[in-house]
Backbone as CSV, one residue per row, in Angstrom:
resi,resn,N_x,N_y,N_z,CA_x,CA_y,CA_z,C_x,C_y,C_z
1,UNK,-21.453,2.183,53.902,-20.186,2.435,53.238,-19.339,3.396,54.078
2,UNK,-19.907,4.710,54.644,-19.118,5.612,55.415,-18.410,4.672,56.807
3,UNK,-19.317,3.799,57.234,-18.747,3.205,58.275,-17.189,2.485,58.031
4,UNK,-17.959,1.836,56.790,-16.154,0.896,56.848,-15.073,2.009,56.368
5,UNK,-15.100,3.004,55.343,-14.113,3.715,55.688,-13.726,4.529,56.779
6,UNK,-14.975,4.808,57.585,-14.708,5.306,59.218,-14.668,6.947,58.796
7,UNK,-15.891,7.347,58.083,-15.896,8.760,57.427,-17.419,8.911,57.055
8,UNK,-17.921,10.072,57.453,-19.000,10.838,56.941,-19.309,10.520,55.832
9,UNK,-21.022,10.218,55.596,-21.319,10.135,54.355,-20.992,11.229,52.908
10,UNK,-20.652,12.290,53.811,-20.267,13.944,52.896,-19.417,13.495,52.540
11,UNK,-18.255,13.147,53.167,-17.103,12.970,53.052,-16.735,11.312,51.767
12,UNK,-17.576,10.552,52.040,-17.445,9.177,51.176,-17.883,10.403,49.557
13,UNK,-18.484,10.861,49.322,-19.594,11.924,48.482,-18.449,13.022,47.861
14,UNK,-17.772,13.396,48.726,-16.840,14.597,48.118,-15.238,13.726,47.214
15,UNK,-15.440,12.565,47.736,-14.066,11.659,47.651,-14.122,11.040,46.297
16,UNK,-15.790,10.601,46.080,-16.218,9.907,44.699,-16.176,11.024,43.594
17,UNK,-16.702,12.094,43.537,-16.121,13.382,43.005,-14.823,13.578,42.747
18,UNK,-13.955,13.516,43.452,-12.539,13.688,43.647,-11.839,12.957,43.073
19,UNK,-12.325,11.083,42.647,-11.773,10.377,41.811,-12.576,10.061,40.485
20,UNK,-13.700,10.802,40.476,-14.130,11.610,39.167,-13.322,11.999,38.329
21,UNK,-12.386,13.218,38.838,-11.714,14.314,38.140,-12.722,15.159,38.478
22,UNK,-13.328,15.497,39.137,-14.557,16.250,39.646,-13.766,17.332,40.810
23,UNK,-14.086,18.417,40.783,-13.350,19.377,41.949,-14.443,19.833,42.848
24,UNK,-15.203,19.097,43.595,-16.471,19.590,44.300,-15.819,20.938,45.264
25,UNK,-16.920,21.826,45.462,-16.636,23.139,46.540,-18.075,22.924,46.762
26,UNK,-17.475,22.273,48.368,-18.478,22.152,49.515,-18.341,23.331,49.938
27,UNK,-19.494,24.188,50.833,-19.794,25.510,51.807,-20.194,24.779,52.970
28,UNK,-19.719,25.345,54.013,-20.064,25.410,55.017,-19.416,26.451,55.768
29,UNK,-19.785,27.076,56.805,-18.825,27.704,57.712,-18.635,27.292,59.316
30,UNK,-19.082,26.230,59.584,-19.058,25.132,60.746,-17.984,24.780,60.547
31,UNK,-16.880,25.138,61.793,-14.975,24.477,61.501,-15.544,23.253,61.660
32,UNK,-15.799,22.557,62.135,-15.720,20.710,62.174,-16.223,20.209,61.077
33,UNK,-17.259,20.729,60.522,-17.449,20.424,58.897,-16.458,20.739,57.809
34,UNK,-15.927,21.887,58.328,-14.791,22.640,57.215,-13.553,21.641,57.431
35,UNK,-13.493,21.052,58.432,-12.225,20.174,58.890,-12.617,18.475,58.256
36,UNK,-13.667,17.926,58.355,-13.948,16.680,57.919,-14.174,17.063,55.941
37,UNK,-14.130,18.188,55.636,-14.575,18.440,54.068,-12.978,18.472,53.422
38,UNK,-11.978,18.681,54.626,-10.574,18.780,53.852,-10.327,17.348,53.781
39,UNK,-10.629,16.361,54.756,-10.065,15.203,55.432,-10.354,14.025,54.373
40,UNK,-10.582,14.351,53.388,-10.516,13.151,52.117,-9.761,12.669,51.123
41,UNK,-8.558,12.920,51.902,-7.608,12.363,50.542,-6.542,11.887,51.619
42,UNK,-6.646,11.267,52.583,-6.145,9.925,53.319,-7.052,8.759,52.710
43,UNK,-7.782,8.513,51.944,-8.524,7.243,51.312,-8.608,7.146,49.661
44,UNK,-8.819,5.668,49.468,-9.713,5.787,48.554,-10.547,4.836,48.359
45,UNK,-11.621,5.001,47.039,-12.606,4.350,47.475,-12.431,2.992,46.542
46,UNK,-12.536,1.733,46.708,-12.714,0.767,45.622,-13.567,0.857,44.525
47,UNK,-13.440,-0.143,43.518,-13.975,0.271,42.096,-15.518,-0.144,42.229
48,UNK,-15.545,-1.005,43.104,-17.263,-1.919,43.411,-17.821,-0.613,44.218
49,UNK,-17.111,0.342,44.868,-17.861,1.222,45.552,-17.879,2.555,45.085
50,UNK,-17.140,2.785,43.966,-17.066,3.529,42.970,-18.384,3.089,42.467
51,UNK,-18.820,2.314,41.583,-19.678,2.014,40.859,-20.763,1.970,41.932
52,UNK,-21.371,1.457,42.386,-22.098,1.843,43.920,-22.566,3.086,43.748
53,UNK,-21.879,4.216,43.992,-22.155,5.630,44.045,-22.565,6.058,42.442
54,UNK,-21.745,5.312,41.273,-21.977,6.039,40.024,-23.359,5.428,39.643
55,UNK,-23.965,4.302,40.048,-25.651,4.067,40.045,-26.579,4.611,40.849
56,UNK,-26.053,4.938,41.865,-26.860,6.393,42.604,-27.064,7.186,42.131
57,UNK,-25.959,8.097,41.241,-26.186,9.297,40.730,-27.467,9.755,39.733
58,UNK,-28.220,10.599,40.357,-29.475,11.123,38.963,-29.062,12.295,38.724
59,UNK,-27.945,12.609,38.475,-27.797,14.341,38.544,-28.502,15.231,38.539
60,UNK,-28.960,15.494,39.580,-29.792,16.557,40.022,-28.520,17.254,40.932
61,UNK,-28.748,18.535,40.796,-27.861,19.682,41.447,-28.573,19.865,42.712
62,UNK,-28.265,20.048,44.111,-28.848,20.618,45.007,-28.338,21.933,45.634
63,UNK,-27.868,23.131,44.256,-27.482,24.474,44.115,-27.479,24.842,42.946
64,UNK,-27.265,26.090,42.904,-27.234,26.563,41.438,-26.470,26.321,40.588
65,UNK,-26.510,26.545,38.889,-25.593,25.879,38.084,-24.986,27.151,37.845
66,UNK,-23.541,27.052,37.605,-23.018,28.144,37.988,-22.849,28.614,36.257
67,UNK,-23.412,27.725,35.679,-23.250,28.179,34.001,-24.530,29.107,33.231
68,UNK,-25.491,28.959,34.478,-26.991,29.291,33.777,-27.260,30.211,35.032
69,UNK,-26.680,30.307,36.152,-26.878,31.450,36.978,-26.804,32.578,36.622
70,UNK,-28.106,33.738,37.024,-28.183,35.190,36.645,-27.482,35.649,37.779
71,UNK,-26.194,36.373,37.907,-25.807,37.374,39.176,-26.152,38.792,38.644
């Protein structure tokens, strides 16, 4: 899928979020990552590849939940 839009799998990932209504905040501090993490809203994704990604999803978090986090 990243291929035919000609974009990082992060980037296909932050975009499906994005037409969620989802506001993902990716970290990184690598500029070329910080530069391909802005670079997603020149596309979008079709509804067959929408759905694609929304049968992937098991929601599992791979960070903390920022609702049940102790600071």
């Amino acid at each position: 899928m990243a291929g035919r839009y000609q974009k990082t799998p992060a980037q296909i990932l932050l975009r499906w979020n994005i037409e969620q209504g989802i506001i993902p905040i990716p970290k990184s501090k690598n500029p070329d990552r910080l530069r391909e993490n802005i670079a997603v809203f020149d596309f979008k994704l079709t509804a067959e590849d929408m759905k694609t990604l929304d049968q992937m999803n098991q929601g599992k978090r791979t960070s903390f939940d920022p609702l049940t986090f102790d600071f």
